[in-house]
C-alpha positions as CSV (number, residue, x, y, z in Angstrom):
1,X,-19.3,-6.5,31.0
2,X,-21.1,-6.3,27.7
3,X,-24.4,-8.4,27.3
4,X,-23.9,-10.8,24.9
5,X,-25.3,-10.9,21.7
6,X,-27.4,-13.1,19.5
7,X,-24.6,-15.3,17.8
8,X,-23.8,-19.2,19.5
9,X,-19.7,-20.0,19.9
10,X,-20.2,-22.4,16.7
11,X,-21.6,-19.5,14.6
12,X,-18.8,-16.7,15.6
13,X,-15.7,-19.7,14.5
14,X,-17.5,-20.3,11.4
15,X,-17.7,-16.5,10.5
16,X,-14.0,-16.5,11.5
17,X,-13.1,-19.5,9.4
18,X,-15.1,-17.9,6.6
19,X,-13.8,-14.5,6.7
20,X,-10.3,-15.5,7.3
21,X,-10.1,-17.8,4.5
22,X,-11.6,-15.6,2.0
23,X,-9.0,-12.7,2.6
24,X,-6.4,-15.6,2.1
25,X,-7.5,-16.9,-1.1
26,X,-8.6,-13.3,-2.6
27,X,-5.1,-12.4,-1.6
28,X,-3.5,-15.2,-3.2
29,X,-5.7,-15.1,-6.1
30,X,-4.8,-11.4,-7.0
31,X,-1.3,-11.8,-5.8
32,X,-1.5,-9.3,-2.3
33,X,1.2,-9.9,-0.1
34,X,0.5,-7.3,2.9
35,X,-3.0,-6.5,4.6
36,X,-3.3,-3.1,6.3
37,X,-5.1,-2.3,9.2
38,X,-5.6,1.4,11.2
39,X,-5.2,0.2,14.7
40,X,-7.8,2.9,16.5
41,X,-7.7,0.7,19.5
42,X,-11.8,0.1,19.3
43,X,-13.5,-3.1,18.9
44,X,-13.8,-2.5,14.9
45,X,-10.0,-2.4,14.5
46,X,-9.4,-5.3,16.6
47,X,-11.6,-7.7,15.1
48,X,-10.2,-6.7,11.6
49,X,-6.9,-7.8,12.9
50,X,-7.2,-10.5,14.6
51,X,-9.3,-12.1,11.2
52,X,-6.2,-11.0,9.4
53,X,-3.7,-12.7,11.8
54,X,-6.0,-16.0,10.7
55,X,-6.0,-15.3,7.3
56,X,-2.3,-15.1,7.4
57,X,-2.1,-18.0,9.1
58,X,-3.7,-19.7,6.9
59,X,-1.0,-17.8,4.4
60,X,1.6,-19.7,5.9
61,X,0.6,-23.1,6.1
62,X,-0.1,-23.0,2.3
63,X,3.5,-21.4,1.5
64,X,2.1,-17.6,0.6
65,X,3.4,-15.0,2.1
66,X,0.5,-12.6,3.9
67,X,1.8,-9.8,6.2
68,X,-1.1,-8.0,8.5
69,X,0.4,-4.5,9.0
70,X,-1.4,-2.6,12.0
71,X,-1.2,1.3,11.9
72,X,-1.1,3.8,14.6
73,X,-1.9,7.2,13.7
74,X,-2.4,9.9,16.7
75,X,-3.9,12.9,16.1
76,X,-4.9,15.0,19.4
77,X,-5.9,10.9,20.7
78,X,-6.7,9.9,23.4
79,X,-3.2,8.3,25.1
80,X,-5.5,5.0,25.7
81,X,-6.5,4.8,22.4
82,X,-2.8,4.8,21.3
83,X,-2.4,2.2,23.8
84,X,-5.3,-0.2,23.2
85,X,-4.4,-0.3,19.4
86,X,-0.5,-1.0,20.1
87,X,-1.7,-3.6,22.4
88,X,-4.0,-5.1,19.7
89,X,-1.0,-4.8,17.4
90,X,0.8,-7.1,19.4
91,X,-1.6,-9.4,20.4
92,X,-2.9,-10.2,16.8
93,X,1.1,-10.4,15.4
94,X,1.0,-7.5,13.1
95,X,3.8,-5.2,12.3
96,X,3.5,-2.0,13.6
97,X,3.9,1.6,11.7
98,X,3.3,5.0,13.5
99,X,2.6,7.9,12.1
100,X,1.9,11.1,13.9
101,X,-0.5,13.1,12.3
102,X,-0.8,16.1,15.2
103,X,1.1,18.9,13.3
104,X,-0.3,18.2,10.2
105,X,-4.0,18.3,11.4
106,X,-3.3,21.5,13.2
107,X,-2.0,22.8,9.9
108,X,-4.9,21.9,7.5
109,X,-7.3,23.5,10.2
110,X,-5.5,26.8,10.6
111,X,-5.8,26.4,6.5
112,X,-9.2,25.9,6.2
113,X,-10.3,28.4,8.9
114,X,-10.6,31.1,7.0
115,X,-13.8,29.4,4.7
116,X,-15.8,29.7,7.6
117,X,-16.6,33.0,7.3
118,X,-17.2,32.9,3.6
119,X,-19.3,29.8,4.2
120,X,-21.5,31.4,6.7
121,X,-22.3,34.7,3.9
122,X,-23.2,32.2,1.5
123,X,-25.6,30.7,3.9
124,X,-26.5,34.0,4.7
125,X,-27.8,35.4,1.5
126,X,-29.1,31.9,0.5
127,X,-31.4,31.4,2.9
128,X,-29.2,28.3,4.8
129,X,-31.0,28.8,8.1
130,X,-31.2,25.5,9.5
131,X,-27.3,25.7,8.2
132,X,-26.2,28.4,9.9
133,X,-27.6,27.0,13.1
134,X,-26.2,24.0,13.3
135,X,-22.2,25.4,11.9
136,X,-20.7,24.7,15.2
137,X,-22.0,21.0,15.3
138,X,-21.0,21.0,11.4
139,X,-17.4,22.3,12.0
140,X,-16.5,19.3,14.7
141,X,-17.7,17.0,12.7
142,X,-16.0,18.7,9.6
143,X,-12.6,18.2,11.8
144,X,-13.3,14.6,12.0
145,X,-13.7,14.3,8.7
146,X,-10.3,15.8,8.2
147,X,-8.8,13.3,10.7
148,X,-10.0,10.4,9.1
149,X,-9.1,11.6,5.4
150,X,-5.6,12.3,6.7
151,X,-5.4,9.1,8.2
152,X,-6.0,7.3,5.0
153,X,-4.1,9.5,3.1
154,X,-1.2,9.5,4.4
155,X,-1.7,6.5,6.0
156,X,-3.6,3.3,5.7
157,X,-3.1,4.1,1.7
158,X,-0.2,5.3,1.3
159,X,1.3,2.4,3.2
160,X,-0.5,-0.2,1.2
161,X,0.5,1.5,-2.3
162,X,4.1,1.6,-0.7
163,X,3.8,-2.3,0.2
164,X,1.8,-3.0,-3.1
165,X,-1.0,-4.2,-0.6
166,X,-4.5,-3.2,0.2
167,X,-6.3,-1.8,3.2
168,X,-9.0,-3.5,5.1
169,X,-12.0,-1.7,6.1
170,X,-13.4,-1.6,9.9
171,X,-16.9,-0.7,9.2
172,X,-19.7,-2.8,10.1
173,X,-23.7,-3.4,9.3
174,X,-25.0,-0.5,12.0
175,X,-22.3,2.2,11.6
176,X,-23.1,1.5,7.5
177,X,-26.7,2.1,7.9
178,X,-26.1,5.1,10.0
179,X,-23.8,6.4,7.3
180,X,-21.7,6.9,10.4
181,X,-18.5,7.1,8.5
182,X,-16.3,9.6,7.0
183,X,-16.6,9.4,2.8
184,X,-13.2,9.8,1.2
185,X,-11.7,8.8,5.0
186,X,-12.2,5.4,7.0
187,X,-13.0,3.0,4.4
188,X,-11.1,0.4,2.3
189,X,-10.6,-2.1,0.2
190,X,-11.8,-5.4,1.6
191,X,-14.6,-5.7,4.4
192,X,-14.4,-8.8,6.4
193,X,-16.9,-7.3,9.1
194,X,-19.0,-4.7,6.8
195,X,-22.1,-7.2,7.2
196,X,-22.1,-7.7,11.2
197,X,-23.8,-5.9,13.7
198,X,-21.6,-4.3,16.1
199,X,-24.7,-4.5,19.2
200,X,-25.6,-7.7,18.5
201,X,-22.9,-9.8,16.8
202,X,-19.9,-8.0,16.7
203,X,-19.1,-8.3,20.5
204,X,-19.7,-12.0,20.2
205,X,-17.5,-12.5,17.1
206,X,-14.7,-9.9,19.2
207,X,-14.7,-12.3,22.0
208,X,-14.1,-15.5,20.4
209,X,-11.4,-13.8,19.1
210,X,-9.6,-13.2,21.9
211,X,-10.2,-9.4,21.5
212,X,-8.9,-8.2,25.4
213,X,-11.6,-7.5,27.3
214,X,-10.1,-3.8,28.6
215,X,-11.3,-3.0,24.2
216,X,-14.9,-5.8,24.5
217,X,-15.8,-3.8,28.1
218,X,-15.0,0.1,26.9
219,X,-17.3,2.7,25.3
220,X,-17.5,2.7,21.8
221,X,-15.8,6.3,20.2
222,X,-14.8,7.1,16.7
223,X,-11.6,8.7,18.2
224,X,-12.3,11.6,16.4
225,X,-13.2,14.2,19.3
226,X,-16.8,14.9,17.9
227,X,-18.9,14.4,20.8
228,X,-19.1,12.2,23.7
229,X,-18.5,8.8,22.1
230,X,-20.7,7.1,19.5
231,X,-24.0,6.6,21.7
232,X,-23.3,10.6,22.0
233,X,-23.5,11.6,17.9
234,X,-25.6,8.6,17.3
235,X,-29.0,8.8,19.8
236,X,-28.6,5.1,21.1
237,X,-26.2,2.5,21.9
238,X,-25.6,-0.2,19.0
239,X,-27.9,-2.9,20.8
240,X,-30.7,-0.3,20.2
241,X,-29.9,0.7,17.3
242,X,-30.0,-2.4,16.0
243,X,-33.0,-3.8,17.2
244,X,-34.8,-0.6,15.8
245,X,-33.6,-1.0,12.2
246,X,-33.7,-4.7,12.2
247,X,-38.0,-4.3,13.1
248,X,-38.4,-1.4,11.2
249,X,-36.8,-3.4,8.2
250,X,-39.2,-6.4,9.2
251,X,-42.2,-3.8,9.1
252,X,-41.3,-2.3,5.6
253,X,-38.9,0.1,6.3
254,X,-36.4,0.8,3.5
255,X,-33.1,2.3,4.6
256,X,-32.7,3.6,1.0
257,X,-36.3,4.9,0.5
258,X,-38.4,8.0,0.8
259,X,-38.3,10.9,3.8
260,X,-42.1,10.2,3.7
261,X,-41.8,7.1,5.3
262,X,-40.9,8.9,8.6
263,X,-45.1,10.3,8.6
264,X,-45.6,6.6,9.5
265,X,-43.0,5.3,11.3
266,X,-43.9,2.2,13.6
267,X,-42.9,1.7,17.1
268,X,-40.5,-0.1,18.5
269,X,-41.5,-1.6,21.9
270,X,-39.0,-0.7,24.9
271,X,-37.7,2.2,22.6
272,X,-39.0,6.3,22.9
273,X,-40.4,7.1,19.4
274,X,-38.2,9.8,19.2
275,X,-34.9,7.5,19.0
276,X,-37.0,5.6,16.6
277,X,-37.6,8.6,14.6
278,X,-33.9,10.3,15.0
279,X,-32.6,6.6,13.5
280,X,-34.6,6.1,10.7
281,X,-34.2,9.6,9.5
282,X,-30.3,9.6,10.0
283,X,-30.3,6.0,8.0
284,X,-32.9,8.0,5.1
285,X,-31.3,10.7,5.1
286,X,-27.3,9.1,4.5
287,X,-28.6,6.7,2.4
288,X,-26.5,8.5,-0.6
289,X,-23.0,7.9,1.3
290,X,-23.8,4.0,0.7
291,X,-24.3,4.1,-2.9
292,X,-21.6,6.2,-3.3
293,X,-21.4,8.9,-6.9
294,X,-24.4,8.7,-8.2
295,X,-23.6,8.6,-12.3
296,X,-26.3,9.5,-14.9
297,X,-26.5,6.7,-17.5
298,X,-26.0,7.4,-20.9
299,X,-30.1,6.5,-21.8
300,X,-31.1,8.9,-18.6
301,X,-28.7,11.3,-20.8
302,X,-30.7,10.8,-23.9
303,X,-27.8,8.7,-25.7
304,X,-27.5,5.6,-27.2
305,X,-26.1,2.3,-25.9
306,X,-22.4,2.1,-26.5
307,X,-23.7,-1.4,-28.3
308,X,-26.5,0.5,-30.2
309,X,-23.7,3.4,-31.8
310,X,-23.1,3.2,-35.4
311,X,-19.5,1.8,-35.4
312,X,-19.5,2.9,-39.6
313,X,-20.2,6.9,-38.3
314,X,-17.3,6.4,-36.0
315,X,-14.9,4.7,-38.4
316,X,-15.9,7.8,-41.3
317,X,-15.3,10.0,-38.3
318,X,-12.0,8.9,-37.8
319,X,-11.0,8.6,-41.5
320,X,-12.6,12.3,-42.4
């Protein structure tokens, strides 16, 4: 059984009465009729949908229509997986769309194979060392990146553009600081659960919900095949991984700060420095996947204000 976390029963319904409402009225508001959901069968997915089964409740009893879709998308899965997320499906009253993405995967791999070679002479004569020793670790990763772009692209949003809806996003608070998340892949359009902590408040929130325990009790995994489970590419289970950004933070830390500040890292008592260290440089270090493209501004271009440009020059342009 999972420890619980720092949240009281009163604090988890109120989140769940707040997030559920707000994906009804900003549905309502901009006229959104179906909510989709990839259905991974992990505690990420579930809580999404079982939020959305409230927000469409909610729908419903003020005469708008709100439809939670749930997606399952198998690609070289795990058969409990598939399972778990049908069962979630069901549980939280969503309609159900499969789509098997095994051959296509298999496809864009045998595609891309042959860039490996030219990526590695690149690194070669460039002096990519630390590159070149870490390609095999860089390739599985690479193929879970692949898997969770394909699932969004032929799935969570191409179903929602087919349903003129929009897709909800499973991140939360410790994967996001991680950057533990595929750009371009498993994101979306509306975060109910973005600001939570899976270690210490997502498990709470996941069993007021009703999320089956067989999901609350398993270990947590991206699906994706790149290691052993999340604890695995991560360092540390989410509970430690929290607590260490959450005293860092309260000790000056700044996830989106300099590299420097791992010369004086505190401790964190009960934790070896060297998860400490490993966290804070994987938070530093991703800290340009949460601010997504970065976009020079027109004055760090040297140009004027589109306020300050002389409208006449224009207008003369146009006429000459």
């Amino acid at each position: 059984m999972k420890k619980p976390g720092i949240l009281e029963k009163d604090q988890c319904e109120a989140i769940i009465g707040l997030a559920a409402s707000s994906l009804y009225e900003y549905c309502e508001h901009h006229g959104i009729h179906y909510v989709v959901t990839g259905s991974s069968g992990g505690l990420d997915s579930a809580v999404t949908l079982a939020l959305a089964q409230r927000a469409c409740k909610m729908a419903a009893e003020n005469d708008f229509d709100l439809t939670s879709v749930g997606l399952i998308m198998p690609c070289h899965s795990d058969e409990s997986a598939e399972r778990l997320g049908k069962m979630v499906i069901e549980k939280f009253g969503a309609e159900q769309i499969t789509i098997d993405l095994t051959s296509n995967f298999d496809y864009a791999t045998n595609l891309i194979d042959g860039t490996n070679s030219q990526i590695t002479h690149i690194l070669r004569t460039t002096g990519g060392v630390d590159a070149i020793d870490q390609l095999d670790w860089s390739k599985n990763i690479a193929q879970g990146n692949i898997k969770a772009r394909m699932r969004m692209m032929f799935g969570t949003y191409h179903v929602a553009r087919m349903m003129n809806g929009m897709v909800l996003s499973t991140d939360n608070l410790s994967e996001f600081w991680m950057a533990f998340w595929t750009i371009c892949g498993d994101v979306g359009d509306y975060g109910m659960i973005q600001s939570l902590l899976k270690g210490l408040e997502l498990y709470d929130l996941a069993d007021c919900l009703g999320v089956p325990k067989e999901i609350i009790n398993s270990k947590p995994d991206d699906g994706l095949n790149v290691g052993n489970g999340d604890e695995d590419q991560l360092g540390a289970s989410y509970p430690v991984l929290d607590l260490v950004m959450i005293e860092l933070i309260h000790q000056g830390f700044d996830p989106d700060g300099s590299l420097d500040q791992l010369m004086t890292l505190p401790s964190v008592e009960g934790v070896d420095q060297d998860v400490v260290v490993k966290l804070a440089k994987r938070c530093l270090r991703g800290s340009f996947k949460r601010h997504g493209p970065i976009v020079l501004s027109r004055a760090e271009l040297g140009l004027a204000a589109i306020k300050n440009l002389d409208l006449d020059m224009i207008q003369n342009h146009f006429r000459d």
